[in-house]
C-alpha positions as CSV (number, residue, x, y, z in Angstrom):
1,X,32.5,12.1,-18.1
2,X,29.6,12.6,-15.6
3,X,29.4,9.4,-13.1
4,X,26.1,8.2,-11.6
5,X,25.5,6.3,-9.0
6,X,21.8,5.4,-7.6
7,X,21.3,3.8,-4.5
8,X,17.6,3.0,-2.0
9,X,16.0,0.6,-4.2
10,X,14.2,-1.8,-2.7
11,X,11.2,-4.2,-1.7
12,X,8.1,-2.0,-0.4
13,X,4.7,-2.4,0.4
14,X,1.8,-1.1,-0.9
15,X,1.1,2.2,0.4
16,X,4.5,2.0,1.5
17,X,7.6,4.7,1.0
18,X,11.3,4.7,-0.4
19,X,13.7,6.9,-1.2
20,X,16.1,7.1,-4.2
21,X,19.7,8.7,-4.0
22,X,21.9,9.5,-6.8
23,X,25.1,11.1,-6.4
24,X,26.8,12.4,-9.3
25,X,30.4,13.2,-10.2
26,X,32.6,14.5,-13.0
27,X,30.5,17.9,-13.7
28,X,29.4,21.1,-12.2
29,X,26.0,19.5,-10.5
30,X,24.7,22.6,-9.2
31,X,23.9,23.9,-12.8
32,X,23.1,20.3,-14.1
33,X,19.6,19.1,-15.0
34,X,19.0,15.8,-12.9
35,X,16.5,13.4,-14.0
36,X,14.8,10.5,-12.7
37,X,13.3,7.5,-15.2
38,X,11.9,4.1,-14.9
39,X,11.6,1.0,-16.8
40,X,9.5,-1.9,-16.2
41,X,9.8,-4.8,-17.4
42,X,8.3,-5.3,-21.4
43,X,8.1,-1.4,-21.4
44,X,9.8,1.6,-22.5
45,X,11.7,4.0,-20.3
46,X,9.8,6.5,-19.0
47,X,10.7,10.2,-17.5
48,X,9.7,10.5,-13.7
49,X,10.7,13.6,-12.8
50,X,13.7,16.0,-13.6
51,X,14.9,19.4,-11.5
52,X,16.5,21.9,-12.8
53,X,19.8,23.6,-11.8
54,X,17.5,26.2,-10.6
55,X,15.4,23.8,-9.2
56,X,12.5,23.8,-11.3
57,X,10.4,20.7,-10.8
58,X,8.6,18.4,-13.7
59,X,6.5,15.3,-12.8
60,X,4.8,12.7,-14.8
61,X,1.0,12.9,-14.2
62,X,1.4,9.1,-12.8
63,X,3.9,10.1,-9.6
64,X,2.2,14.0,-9.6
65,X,1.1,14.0,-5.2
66,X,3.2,11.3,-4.7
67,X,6.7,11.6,-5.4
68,X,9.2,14.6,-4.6
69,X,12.7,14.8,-6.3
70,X,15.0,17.3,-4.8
71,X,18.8,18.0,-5.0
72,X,21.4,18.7,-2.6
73,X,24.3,20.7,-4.3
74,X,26.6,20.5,-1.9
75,X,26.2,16.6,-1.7
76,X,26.2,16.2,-5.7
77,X,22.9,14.4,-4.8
78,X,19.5,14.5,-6.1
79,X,17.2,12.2,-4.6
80,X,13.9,10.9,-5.5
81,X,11.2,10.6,-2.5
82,X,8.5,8.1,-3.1
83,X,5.6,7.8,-1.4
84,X,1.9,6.1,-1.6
85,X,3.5,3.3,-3.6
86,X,1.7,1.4,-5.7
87,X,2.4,-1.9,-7.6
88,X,3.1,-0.6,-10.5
89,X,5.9,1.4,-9.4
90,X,7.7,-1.2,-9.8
91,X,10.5,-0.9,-11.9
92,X,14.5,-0.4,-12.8
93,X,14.7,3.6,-11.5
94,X,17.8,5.4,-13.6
95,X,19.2,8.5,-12.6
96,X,19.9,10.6,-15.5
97,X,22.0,14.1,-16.5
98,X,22.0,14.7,-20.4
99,X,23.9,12.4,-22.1
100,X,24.9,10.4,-18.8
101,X,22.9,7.0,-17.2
102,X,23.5,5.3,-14.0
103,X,23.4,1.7,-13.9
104,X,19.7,2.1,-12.4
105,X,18.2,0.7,-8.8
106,X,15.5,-1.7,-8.5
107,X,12.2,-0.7,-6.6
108,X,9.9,-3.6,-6.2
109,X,5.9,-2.8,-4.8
110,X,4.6,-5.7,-3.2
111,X,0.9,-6.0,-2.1
């Protein structure tokens, strides 16, 4: 059973950065696909970004320029850098591998 913890939510400010940390346990994370989503409130989850084992990159055209998620294998960590943030960023951000959900962070853009 893969384990997920997020942490690094927070209050921001417009413009402002954060970063998202998500350490993982119960699996062999350097060949896992990591995944960051987001719900806000009234909507639907929605897919972030994801690395690969191999550390290929996605990005949803809303956080392409502006976000970077990168892994650290030898942490079990994949983070999620957030930058030029924007009110609606704001949102419950899960970490995800597969099957397997953390209990999410909240990241709140204030202007």
């Amino acid at each position: 059973q893969v384990q997920l913890v997020e942490s690094g939510g927070g209050l921001a400010q417009v413009g402002g950065s954060l970063r998202l940390s998500c350490v993982a346990s119960g699996s062999i994370f350097s060949k896992d696909r990591m995944g960051w989503y987001r719900q806000a409130p009234g909507k639907q989850r929605e897919l972030v970004a994801r690395v690969s084992g191999g550390g290929e990159t996605y990005y949803a055209d809303f956080v392409k320029g502006r976000f970077i998620i990168y892994r650290d294998n030898a942490k079990n960590t994949v983070y999620l850098q957030m930058n030029s943030l924007k009110p609606e960023d704001t949102a419950v951000y899960y970490c995800n591998s597969y099957e397997s959900w953390g209990r999410g962070t909240q990241v709140t853009v204030s202007s």
